[in-house]
Each structure stands twice: as C-alpha cells, then as structure tokens.
C-alpha positions in Angstrom: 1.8 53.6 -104.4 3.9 55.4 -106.6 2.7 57.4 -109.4 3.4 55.5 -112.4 1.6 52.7 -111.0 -1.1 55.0 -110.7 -1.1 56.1 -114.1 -1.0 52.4 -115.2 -4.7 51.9 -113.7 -7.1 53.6 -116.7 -4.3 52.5 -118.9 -5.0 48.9 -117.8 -8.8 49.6 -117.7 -9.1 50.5 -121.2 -6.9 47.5 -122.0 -9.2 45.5 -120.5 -12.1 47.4 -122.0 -11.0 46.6 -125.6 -10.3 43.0 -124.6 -13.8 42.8 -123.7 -15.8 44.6 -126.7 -13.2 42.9 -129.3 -11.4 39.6 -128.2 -14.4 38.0 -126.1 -16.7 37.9 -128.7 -16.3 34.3 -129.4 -13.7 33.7 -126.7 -13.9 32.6 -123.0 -17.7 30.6 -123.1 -20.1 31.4 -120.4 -17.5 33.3 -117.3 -16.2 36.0 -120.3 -19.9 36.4 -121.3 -20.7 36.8 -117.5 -17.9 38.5 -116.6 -18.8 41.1 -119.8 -22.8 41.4 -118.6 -21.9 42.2 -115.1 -19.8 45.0 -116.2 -22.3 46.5 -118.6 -25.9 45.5 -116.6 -27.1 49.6 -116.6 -26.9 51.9 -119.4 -25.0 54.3 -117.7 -22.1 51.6 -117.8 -22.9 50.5 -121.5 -22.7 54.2 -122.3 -19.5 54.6 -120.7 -17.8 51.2 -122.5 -19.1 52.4 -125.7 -17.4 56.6 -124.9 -14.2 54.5 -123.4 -14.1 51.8 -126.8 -14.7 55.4 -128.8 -11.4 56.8 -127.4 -9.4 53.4 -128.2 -10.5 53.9 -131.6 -10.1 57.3 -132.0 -6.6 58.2 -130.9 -8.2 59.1 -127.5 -10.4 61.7 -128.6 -13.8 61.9 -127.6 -17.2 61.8 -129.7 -18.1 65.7 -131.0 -21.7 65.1 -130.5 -24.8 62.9 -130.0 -24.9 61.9 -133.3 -21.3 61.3 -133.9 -21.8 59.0 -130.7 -24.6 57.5 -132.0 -23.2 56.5 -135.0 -20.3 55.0 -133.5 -22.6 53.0 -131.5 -24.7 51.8 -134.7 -21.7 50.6 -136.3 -20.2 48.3 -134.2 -20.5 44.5 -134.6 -24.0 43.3 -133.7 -22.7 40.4 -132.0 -20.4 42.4 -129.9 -22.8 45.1 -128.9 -25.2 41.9 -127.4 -22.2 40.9 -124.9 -22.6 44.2 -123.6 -26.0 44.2 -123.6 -27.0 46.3 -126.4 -29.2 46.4 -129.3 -28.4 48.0 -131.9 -31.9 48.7 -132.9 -32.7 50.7 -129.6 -29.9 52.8 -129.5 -32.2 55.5 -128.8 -33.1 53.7 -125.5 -29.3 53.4 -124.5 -29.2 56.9 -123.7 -31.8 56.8 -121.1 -31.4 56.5 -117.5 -32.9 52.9 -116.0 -33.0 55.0 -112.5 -34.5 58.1 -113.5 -36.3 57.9 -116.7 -34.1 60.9 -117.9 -31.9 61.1 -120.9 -28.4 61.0 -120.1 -26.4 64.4 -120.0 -22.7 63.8 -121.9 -19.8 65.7 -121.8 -19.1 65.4 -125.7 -15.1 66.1 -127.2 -13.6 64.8 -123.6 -10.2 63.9 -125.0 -7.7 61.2 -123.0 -4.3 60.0 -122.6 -3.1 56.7 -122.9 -1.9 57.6 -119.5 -3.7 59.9 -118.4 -6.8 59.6 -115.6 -10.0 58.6 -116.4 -12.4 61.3 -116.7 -16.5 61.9 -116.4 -18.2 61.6 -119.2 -22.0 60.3 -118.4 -24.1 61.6 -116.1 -27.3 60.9 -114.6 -29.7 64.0 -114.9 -31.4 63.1 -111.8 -30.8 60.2 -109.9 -32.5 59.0 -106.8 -32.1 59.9 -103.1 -29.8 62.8 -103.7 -27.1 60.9 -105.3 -26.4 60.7 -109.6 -24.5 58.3 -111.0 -21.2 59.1 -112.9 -19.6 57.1 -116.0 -15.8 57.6 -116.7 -13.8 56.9 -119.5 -12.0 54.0 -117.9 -15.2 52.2 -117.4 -15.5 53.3 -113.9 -18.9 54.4 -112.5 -19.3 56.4 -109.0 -22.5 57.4 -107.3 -21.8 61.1 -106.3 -23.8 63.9 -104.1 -24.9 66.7 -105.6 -21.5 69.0 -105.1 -19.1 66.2 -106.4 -21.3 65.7 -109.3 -21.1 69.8 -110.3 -17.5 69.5 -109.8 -17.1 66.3 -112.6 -19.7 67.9 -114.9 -17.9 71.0 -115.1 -14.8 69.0 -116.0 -12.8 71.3 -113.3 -10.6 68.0 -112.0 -10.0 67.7 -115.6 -7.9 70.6 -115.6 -3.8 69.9 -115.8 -4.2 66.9 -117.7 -4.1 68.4 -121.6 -1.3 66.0 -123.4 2.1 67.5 -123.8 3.2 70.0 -126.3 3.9 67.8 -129.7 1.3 65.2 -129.0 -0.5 64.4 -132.2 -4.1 63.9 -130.0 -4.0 67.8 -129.5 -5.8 69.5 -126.7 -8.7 68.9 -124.6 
C-alpha cells in the first residue's frame, strides 16, 4: 500500500470521528446510535473520541492539561455526549479505568496533523494480565505488553512527525 494511502487512514478516522460526535446526533435512527455506542462502550475509548474531537476543534493541537480537557468535555452538547455514552455530570468518572479502577494517565499538548499518524494519548495505569490498554488520537485503541506501552507513553514513535516548517499548528 503506498504511502499516501496510508496517510489517508487517521485522516479518514477523524473524519469519521467528527461525523459521529456532530452529524449523528439526530441523524441515522437506531444503526448510527449503535454503530456510535459500540465505538465508545469503555472510557478509555470515550476518552480518546473526546482528545481526537479536541484536535478537530483545535487546529490539531492537543489539550494543555486535565482541566483544559475537562472543560472541553463539560462543554459539549449534552445530547451528543449521551451517543457516546457520556454524562456530563460524571465527568470525573470518565477518567477512570472500567478495568483497573485507576485513573487514566494522559499525555497532555500531543499535537497532530491532518495527515499525520495517530498517536497515544490514553493509557491504562494498570491493566489486567500484563497487558494496558492504549487510546490514540484517531480513535484507535490497542492492548499492549508492558515494553510497547513504555515505548508509546514516552511518545518515542512520535518522533519525526513535527509539521513542516511554516505550519501555523507549530511544534509538537
């Protein structure tokens, strides 16, 4: 597969991740609310929608902090928040683990590309049976070992991918 085509994927994920939060909230009847709730059934994946739906609104840039995140979160349409499973009264309770009980750790300012790959952003702190879950920016979520997930967290596979020289969204 050629590399544009790759590039196109978190590009098309994204797409799709806006489509989802913004134009199914009174669209598609029962299969787009199904389809939506399947894709956001943990908190690690609501987490990750809401840090992906934060770069689409934000020129690509990442949240700064917890709070900024948070906020971000609070804001957004009630109704659209419940497609994905969220309340916005217990946003608190979105930032806990299902698996392990454990507060979510979050690699804050991660900026993107329109382009550009999708990149780990929410992390189990524990997990279960030697594996943690992962949340990317393009809505992904991987289950990884212990080395993998030191190698995301540290952001070292992000390195390479800052946008070019010129690009209003600055550097990661």
């Amino acid at each position: 597969m050629s590399q544009k085509l790759l590039n196109l994927a978190p590009m098309v994920r994204l797409f799709a991740l806006s489509l989802i939060l913004v134009g199914l909230s009174g669209c598609g009847g029962n299969k787009g609310n199904e389809m939506i709730a399947a894709n956001n059934d943990t908190n690690i994946k609501r987490l990750g929608t809401m840090y992906g739906f934060f770069h689409l609104k934000n020129q690509f840039k990442g949240p700064k902090d917890e709070a900024e995140f948070k906020k971000f979160i609070g804001e957004q349409d009630a109704s659209r928040l419940e497609l994905a499973g969220i309340s916005g009264s217990k946003v608190d309770e979105l930032f806990l683990s299902e698996r392990d009980k454990q507060p979510f750790k979050i690699r804050y300012g991660v900026n993107t590309q329109l382009r550009g790959p999708s990149l780990p952003v929410i992390f189990e702190a524990n997990g279960m049976e030697g594996k943690r879950q992962v949340a990317f920016t393009g809505g992904l979520m991987q289950e990884v070992d212990a080395a993998k997930y030191d190698e995301l967290f540290s952001g070292k596979g992000d390195q390479g991918q800052a946008p070019p020289a010129g690009d209003p969204r600055g550097k990661r």
